[in-house]
C-alpha positions as CSV (number, residue, x, y, z in Angstrom):
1,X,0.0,0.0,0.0
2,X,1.7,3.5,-0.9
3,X,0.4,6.2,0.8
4,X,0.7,10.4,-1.0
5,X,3.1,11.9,1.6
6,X,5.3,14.9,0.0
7,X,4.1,17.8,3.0
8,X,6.6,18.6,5.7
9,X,6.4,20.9,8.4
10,X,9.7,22.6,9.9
11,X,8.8,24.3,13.2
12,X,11.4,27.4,13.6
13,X,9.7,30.1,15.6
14,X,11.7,29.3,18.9
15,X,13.6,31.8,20.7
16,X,16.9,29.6,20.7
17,X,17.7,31.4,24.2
18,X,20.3,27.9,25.3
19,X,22.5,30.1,22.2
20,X,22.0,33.3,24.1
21,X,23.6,36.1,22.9
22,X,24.8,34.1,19.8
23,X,20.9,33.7,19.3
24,X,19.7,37.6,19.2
25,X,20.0,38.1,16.0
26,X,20.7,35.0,14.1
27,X,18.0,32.1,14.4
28,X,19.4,29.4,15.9
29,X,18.3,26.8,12.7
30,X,21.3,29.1,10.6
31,X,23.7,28.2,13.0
32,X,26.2,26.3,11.1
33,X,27.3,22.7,11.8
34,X,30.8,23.0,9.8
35,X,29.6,24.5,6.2
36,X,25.7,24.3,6.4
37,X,23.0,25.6,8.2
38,X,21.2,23.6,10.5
39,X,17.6,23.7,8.7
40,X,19.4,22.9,5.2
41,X,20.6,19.5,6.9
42,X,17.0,19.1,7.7
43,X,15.3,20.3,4.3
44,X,17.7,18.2,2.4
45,X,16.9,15.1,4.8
46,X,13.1,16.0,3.8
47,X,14.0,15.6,-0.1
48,X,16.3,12.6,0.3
49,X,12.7,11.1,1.8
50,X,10.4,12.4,-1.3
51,X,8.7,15.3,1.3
52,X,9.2,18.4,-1.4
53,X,6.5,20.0,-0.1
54,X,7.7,22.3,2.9
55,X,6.1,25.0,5.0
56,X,8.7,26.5,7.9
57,X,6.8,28.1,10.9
58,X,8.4,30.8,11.7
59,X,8.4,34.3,14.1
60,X,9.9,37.3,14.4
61,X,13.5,37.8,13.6
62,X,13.9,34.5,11.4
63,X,14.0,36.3,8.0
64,X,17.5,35.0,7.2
65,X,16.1,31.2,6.7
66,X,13.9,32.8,3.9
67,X,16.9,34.5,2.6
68,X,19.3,31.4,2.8
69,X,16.5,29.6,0.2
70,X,16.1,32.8,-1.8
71,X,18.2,33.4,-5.0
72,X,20.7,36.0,-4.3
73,X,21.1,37.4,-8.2
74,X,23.8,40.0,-7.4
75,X,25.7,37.1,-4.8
76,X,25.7,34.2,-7.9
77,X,26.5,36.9,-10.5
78,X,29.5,38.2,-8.4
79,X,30.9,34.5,-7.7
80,X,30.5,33.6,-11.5
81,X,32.3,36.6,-12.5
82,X,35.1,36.1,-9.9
83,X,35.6,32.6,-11.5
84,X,34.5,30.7,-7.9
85,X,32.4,28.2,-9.7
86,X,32.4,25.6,-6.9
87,X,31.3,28.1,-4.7
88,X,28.7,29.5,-7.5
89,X,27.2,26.1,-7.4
90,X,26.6,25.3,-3.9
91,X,24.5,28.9,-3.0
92,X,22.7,28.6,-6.8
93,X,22.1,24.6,-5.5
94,X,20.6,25.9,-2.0
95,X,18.6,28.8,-3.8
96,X,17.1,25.9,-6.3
97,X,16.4,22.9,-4.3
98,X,12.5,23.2,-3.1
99,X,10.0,26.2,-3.1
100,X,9.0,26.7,0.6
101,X,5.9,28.7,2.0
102,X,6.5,30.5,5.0
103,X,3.6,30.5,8.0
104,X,4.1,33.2,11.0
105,X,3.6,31.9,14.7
106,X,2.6,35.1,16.1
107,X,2.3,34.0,19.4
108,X,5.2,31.6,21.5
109,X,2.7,28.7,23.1
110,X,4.6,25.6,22.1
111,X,5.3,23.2,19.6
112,X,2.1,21.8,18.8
113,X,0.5,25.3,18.7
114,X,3.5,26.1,16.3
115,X,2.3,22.6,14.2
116,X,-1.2,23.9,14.3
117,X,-0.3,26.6,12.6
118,X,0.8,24.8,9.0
119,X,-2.7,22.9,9.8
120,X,-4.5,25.3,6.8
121,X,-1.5,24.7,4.1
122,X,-1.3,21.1,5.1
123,X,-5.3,20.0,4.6
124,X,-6.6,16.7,5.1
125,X,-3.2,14.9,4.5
126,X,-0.8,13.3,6.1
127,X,2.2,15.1,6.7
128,X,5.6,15.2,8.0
129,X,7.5,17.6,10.9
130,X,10.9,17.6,11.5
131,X,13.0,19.3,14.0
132,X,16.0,21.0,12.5
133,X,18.5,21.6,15.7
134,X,17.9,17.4,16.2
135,X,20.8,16.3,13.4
136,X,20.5,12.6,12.8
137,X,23.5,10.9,10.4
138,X,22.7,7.7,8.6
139,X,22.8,5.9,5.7
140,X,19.3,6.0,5.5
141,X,17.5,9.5,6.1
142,X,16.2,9.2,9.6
143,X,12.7,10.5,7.6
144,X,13.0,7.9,5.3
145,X,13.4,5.7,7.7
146,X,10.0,6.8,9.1
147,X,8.2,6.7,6.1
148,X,9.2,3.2,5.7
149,X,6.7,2.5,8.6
150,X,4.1,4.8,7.4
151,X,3.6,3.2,4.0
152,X,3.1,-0.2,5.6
153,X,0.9,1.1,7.7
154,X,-0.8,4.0,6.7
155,X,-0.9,5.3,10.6
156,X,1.6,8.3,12.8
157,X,5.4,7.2,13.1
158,X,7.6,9.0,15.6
159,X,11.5,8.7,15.7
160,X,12.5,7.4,18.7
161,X,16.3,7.0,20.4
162,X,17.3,5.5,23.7
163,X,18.6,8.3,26.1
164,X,20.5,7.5,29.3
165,X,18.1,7.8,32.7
166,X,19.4,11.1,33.7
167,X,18.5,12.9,30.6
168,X,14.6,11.5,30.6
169,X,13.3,15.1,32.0
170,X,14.5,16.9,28.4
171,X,12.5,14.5,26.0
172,X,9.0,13.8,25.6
173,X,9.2,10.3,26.5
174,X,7.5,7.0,25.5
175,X,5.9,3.3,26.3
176,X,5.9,0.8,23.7
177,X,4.7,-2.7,23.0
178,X,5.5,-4.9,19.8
179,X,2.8,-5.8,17.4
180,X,3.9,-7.5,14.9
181,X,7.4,-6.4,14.5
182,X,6.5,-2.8,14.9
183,X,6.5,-0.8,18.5
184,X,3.0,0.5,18.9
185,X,3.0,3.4,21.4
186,X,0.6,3.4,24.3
187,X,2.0,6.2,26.6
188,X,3.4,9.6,26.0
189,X,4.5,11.9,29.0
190,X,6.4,15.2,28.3
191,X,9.7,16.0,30.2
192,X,9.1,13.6,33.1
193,X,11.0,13.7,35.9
194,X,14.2,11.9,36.4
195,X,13.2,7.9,37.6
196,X,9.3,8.5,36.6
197,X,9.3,7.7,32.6
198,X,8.0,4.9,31.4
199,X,11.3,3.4,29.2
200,X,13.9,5.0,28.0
201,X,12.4,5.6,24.3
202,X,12.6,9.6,23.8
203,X,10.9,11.2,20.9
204,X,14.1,12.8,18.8
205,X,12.3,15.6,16.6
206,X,10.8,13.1,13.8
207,X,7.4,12.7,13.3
208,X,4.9,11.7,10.4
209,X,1.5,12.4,10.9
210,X,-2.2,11.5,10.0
211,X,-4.4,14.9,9.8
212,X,-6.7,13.9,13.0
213,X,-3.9,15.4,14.9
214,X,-4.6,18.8,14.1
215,X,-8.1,18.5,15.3
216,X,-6.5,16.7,18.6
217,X,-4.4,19.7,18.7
218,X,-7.4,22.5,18.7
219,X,-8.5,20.9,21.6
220,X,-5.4,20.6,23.5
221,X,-5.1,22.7,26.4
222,X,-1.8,24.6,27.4
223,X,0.5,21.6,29.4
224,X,4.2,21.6,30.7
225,X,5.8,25.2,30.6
226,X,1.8,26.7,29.8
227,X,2.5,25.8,26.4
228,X,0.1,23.5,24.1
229,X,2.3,20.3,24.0
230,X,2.8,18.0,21.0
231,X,3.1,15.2,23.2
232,X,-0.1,15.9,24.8
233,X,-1.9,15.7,21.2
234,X,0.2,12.4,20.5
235,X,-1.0,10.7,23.0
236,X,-4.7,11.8,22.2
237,X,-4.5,10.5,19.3
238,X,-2.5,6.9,20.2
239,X,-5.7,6.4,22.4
240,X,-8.3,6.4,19.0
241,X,-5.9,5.2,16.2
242,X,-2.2,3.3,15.9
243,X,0.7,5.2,16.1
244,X,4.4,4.0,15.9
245,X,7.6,4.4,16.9
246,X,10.9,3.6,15.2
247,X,14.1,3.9,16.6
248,X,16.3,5.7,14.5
249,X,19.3,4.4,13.0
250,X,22.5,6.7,12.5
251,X,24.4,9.3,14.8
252,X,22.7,11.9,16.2
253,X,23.4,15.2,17.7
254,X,21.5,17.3,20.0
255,X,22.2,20.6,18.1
256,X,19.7,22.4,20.0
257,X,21.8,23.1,23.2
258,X,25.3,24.8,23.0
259,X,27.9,21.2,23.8
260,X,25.6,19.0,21.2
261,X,26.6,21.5,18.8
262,X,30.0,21.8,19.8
263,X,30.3,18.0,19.7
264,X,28.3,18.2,15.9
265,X,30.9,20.9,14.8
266,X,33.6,18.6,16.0
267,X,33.0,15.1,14.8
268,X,31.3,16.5,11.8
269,X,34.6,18.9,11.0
270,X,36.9,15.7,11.8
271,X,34.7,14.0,8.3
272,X,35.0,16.7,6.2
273,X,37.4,16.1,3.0
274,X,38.3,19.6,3.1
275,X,38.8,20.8,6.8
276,X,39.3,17.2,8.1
277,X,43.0,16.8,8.0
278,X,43.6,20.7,9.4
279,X,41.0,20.1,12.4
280,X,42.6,17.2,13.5
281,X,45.9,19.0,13.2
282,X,45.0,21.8,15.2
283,X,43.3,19.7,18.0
284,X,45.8,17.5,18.7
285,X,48.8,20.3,19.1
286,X,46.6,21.7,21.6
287,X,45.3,18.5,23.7
């Protein structure tokens, strides 16, 4: 059974205030990891899975993600004339590589409010979200890797990853039973505290969706930190129809907090066939 799923939804109205003062005028998605921007390791994850079809959410002060997927006419003409044709390529690439439409979260109240918002532009479909400051390397596009599960299914697929117990009151955590090969969630519970979440499965900022979650999420009331919580609508909606989990496979990096991006920029940096060799250079005459 194939199932139509091209939408995705890239929640980037958040403050970013872990990045404080890096953060005050740069959104923290153009942050770079190396020689990208942190929401063009997400968008191109999107493609790689066949979700062309983006919307970001965003607030005040994020115009530089529209401008990073803009063409910059007078940018491209000044590389091709200088002769930097590599460098011509990658920016006229970005610039080219999916039309977006933008959606404004007026108001700060939380992640599902901020996935309400793309509810009108995504209709009666299901759809995609993806959080850009979670980085996930694999062979396999954690998305893809999702959608794997929705096609067989038809039903809601989070990403999932096993965090160490200490860390359980940072993730939207969940409980899972096997049917069939697949883990079926039963139980969702946002940020628990430390020795009170019910396994050590954390959602990881990956989530395909049928459309009954936006009409879960009208109804939602405002949860942990007085915002309307995602996880609160999740579990809503595991309670009337299946929704799964898969555990990602591939490296990932907390990007969202100051040492995950550190550790990103590092290990990332190390990879790279052009600053690679230098990094590791530099690092080691100064361990």
């Amino acid at each position: 059974m194939t199932h139509t799923l091209r939408k995705i939804v890239f929640p980037a109205a958040g403050l970013g205030t872990r990045f404080l003062p890096a953060t005050k005028a740069t959104p923290k998605e153009m942050m770079p990891i190396v020689d990208k921007p942190l929401i063009q390791y997400g968008v191109e994850e999107a493609l790689a899975a066949g979700m062309d079809e983006v919307i970001m959410v965003t607030g005040r002060g994020k115009r530089a993600i529209e401008d990073h997927f803009d063409i910059s006419a007078e940018l491209e003409a000044n590389l091709h004339e200088a002769g930097k044709d590599a460098l011509h390529e990658k920016v006229s690439t970005v610039a080219r590589m999916v039309d977006m439409s933008y959606i404004r979260q007026k108001h700060a109240m939380g992640l599902g409010h901020a996935v309400l918002c793309a509810a009108p532009w995504v209709g009666d479909e299901c759809f995609g979200v993806s959080l850009a400051d979670e980085l996930v390397v694999s062979d396999v596009p954690a998305m893809k890797q999702l959608r794997q599960v929705h096609e067989k299914t038809g039903a809601s697929v989070i990403g999932l990853a096993r965090v160490p117990a200490e860390e359980v009151n940072r993730y939207g955590m969940v409980k899972a039973e096997d049917e069939n090969g697949l883990l079926r969630l039963s139980e969702m519970v946002e940020k628990p505290p430390v020795g009170e979440a019910p396994s050590d499965m954390a959602m990881i900022g990956r989530y395909i969706f049928t459309p009954r979650l936006f009409e879960l999420l009208k109804n939602t009331e405002k949860g942990a930190g007085g915002e309307i919580q995602l996880t609160d609508a999740i579990a809503r909606l595991a309670k009337e129809e299946p929704v799964y989990g898969v555990l990602i496979e591939g490296e990932r990096f907390d990007a969202g907090n100051p040492l995950g991006f550190l550790i990103a920029n590092t290990i990332l940096g190390l990879r790279h066939p052009e600053f690679g060799d230098s990094l590791r250079a530099v690092i080691k005459n100064n361990l």
